[in-house]
N, C-alpha and C positions, 0 to 999 in steps of 0.2 A: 332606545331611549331608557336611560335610568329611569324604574321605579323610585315615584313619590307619591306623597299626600295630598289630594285633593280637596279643597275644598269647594263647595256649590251653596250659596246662597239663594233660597226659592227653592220652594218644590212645587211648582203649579209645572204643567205638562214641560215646557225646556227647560226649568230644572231638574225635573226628574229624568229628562232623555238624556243631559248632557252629564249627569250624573251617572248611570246607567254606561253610555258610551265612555265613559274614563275607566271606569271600573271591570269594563270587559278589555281592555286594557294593562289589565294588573296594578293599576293602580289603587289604592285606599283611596277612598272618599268618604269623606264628612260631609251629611247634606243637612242643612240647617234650617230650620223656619219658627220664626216663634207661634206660628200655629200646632198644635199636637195631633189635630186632626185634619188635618190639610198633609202634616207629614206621612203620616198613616196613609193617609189615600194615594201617597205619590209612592210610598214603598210598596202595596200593594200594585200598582198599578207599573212597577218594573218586576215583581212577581207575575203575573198577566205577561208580561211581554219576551221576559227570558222564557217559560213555559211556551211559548206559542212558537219561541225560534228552535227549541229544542226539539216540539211534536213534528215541527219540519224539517229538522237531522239540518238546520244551520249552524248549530253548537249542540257540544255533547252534555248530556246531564254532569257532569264534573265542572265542564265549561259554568254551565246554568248554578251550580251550586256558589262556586268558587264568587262569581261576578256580586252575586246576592252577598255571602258572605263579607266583601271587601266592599260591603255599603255600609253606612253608620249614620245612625241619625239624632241628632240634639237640636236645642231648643236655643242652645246660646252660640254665638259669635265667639266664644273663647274658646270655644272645640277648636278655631282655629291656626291655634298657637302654633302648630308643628308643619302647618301645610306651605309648600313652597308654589304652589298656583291657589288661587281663590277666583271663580268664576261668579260673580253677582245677575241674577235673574230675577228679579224681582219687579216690581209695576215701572211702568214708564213714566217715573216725575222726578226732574231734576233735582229740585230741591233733597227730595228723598235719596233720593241714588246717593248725593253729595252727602245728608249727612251720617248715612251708612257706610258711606269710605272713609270717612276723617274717624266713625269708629272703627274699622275692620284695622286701620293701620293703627290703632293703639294695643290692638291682640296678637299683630304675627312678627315673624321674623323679619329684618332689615332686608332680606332677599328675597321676601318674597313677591309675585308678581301678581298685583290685586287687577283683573282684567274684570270688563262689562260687559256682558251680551245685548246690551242696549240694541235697536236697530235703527235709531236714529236720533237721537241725543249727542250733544257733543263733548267727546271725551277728553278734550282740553278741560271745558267746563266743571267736568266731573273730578279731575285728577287736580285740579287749583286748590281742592278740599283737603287735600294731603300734602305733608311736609314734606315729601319725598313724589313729586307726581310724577321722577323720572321714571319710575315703576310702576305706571297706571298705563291699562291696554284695552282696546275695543276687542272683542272676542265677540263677534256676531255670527252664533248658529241660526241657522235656519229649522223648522218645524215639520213636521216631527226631528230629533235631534240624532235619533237612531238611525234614519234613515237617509236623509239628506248629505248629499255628500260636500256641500259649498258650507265654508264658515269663510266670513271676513273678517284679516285682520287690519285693525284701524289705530296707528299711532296716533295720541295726543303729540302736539309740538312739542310739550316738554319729555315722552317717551324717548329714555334712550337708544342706541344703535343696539347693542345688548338685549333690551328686553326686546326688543323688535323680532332680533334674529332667536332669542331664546322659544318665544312666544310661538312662532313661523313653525319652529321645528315639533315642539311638543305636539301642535296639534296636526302636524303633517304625521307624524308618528301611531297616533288615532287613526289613519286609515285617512279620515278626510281630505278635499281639496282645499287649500288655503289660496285666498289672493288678497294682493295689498293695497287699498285704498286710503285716500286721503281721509282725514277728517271732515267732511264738508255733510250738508243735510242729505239722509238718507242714504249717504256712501255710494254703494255702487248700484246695488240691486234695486231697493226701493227708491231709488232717485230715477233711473231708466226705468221703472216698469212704471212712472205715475201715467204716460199716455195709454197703456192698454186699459185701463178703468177710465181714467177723464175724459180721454176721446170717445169712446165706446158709449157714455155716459151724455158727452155732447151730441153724440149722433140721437142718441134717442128722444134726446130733449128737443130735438131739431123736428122729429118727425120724420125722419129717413128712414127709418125700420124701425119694428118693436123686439123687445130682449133676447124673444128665442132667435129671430132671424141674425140680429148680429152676433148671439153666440154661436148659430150657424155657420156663418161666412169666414168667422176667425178658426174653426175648427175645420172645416171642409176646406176652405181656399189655404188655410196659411196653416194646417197641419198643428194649430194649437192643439195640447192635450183638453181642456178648458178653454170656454168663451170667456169674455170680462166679466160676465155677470151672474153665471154659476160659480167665477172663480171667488167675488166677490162674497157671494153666499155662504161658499166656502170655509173662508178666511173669518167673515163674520163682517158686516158692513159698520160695528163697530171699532174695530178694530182698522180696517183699513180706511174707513173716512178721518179718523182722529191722525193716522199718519201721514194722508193728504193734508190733513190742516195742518201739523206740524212741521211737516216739508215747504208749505207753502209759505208760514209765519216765519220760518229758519232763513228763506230763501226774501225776505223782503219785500215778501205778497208779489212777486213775479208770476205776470198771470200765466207761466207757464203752468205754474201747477195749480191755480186755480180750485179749489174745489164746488161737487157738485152739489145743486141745492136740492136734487132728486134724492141725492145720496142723506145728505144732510136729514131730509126729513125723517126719510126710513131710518134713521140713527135715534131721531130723537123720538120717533115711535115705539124704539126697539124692535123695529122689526129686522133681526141680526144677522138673518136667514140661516140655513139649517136648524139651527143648536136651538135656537126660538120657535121652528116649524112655520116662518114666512121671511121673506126677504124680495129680493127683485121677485121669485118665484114663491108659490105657498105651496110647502110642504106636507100635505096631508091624505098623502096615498094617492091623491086623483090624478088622471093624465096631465104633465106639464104644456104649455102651449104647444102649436103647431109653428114652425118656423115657414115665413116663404123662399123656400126653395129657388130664387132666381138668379143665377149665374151672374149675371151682368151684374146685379143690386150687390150680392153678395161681394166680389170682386173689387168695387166700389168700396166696400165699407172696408172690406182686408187692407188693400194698398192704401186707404186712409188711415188708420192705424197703426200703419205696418211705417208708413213715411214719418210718422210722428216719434216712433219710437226708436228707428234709423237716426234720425233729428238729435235724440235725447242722446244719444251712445256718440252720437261724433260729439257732441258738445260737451260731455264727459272726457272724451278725449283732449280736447280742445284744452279745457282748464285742468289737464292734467294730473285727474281725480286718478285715475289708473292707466295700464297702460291696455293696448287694445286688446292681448291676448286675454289678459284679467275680467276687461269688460265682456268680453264676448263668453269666456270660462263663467263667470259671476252669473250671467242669463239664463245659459243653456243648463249649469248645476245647483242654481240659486232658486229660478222658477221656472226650469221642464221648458224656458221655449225650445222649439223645435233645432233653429241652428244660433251661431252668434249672430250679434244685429249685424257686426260693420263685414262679417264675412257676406252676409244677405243683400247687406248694401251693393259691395262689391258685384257680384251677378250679374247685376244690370247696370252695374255702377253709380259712382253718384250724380253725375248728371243728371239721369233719369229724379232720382231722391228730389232733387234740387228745382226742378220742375213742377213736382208735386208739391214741395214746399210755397213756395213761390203764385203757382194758385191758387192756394191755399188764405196764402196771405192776400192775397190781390183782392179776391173778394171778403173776405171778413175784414180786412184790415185791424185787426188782432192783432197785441204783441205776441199773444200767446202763439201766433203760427212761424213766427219770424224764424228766417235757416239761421243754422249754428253755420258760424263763419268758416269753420274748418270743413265744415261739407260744401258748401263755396270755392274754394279755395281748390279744393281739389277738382272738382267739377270746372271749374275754369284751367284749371292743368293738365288737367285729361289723366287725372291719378286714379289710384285705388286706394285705400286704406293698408291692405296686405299688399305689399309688393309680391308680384308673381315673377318669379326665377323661372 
């Protein structure tokens, strides 16, 4: 891939990664923030990180030197004049994104490709802000941006075939894995992973288990790296309740995704977990709860979870948000599950799925449990998702 000019808008952590990752690249990067000291701590803190890959012989000090040098940092949006990609990373409000693109296309070239790392905004929305939104692209890394190897790419309707495949290529050339989804809430990742938190979060609320046993059961039974509820902690229950709500508000309050009010509150407490020092768990050096240990309970709680988020990926499928290799690719390198969902389904088949659904709904009578029709469908055809040769 030809060397070019990057530029990155935001330097809070996936700016500064996605910044960093272009740059060990060979490419020049402009990273821009009109904070001076927020910039400062983001170019420190890719000093920190080329330093830590080099004390472990991942790149050589030349490497380390070279990558830092082909970073550049300003305070204005007109650094951006020479760059032929612009990655936008800055806070999640539309309104803002919008009117930081209708200025970003008065400072660059006609060519150039103004992309969002939004994770679930709609990049139609965003790119209607611009006189030219043929050239407007979803560019969704995931976090940390260094390490991660799934970015999704997400045409707007009005994106052309051009930036599409232009877009595809650049950042397949980064090393990363690219997959192509639709523009629809929360794309691909954050749209299938809303059952392993909601559900998780419904069981607890229900009185089935407490936090540590169902991070249990998702981790011992179903080979998660992370439970729902450490992973929640994780991520910061800020962060991830605001994206449930906005999944859920995108999606026309379908109480699939519903969110929770356990969640809700620890939000509006701030209790953010880790980064706060309390969340589902409290943070402060003492032993974390004891989980119960019970095979059968645990079991229970996996294939509950586990049929909801099967559930979520055929129905992805269904409205043909992507295609199955994507969905399942987007899971396993988006968020470390263990295998893809429709390959998992596949095992036991969906029959089996379709069953679990199906009680599910029998007794809640919840839309929220309703089977996606395409896991139906095949279940009454005696299909697989993967055809097996």
């Amino acid at each position: 891939m030809k060397k070019m000019i990057v530029g990155v808008l935001g330097s809070g952590s996936m700016g500064a990664g996605i910044a960093q990752v272009a740059a060990s690249r060979g490419h020049r990067v402009i990273l821009v923030d009109q904070n001076e000291s927020a910039l400062q701590k983001a170019y420190t803190s890719i000093q920190d990180s080329l330093e830590k890959l080099t004390e472990k012989g991942k790149i050589s000090p030349d490497e380390q030197r070279q990558t830092l040098a082909s970073i550049q940092t300003s305070v204005s949006i007109k650094d951006f004049e020479s760059c032929s990609l612009i990655i936008e990373a800055i806070v999640e409000n539309l309104e803002i994104k919008k009117n930081v693109f209708k200025d970003l296309e008065q400072c660059v070239q006609k060519d150039c490709i103004l992309a969002t790392n939004t994770s679930s905004l709609s990049i139609a929305s965003i790119a209607s802000s611009c006189n030219h939104p043929e050239r407007v692209i979803g560019i969704h890394f995931f976090n940390p941006a260094t390490i991660m190897k799934l970015v999704e790419v997400i045409p707007a309707v009005q994106t052309s075939s051009e930036i599409i495949q232009k877009s595809k290529d650049i950042i397949d050339s980064w090393g990363k894995t690219t997959v192509l989804t639709k523009d629809t809430p929360g794309f691909i990742v954050n749209r299938v992973a809303r059952p392993f938190y909601g559900e998780a979060l419904r069981i607890l609320e229900e009185g089935m288990a407490d936090i540590a046993t169902i991070d249990w059961a998702m981790t011992s039974q179903g080979g998660f790296k992370m439970g729902p509820f450490t992973l929640m902690d994780y991520i910061g229950n800020d962060i991830n309740y605001t994206v449930t709500e906005s999944v859920f508000h995108s999606f026309y309050y379908d109480p699939k995704y519903k969110p929770s009010f356990t969640q809700k509150r620890l939000h509006e407490a701030k209790f953010w977990g880790r980064k706060t020092g309390r969340g589902h768990y409290i943070y402060d050096g003492s032993p974390l709860p004891t989980p119960t240990q019970d095979d059968n309970l645990g079991h229970i709680i996996f294939e509950r979870i586990l049929a909801m988020l099967i559930n979520e990926a055929a129905d992805a499928l269904f409205w043909n948000i992507a295609t199955a290799e994507d969905i399942d690719l987007a899971m396993t390198q988006g968020v470390n599950y263990p295998k893809g969902l429709l390959k998992w389904a596949d095992e036991k088949g969906p029959a089996y799925w379709l069953e679990k659904m199906d009680r599910l709904y029998s007794f809640y009578r919840e839309d929220r449990y309703r089977c996606s029709p395409l896991l139906r469908k095949l279940a009454q055809e005696d299909q697989l998702f993967y055809n097996q040769d």
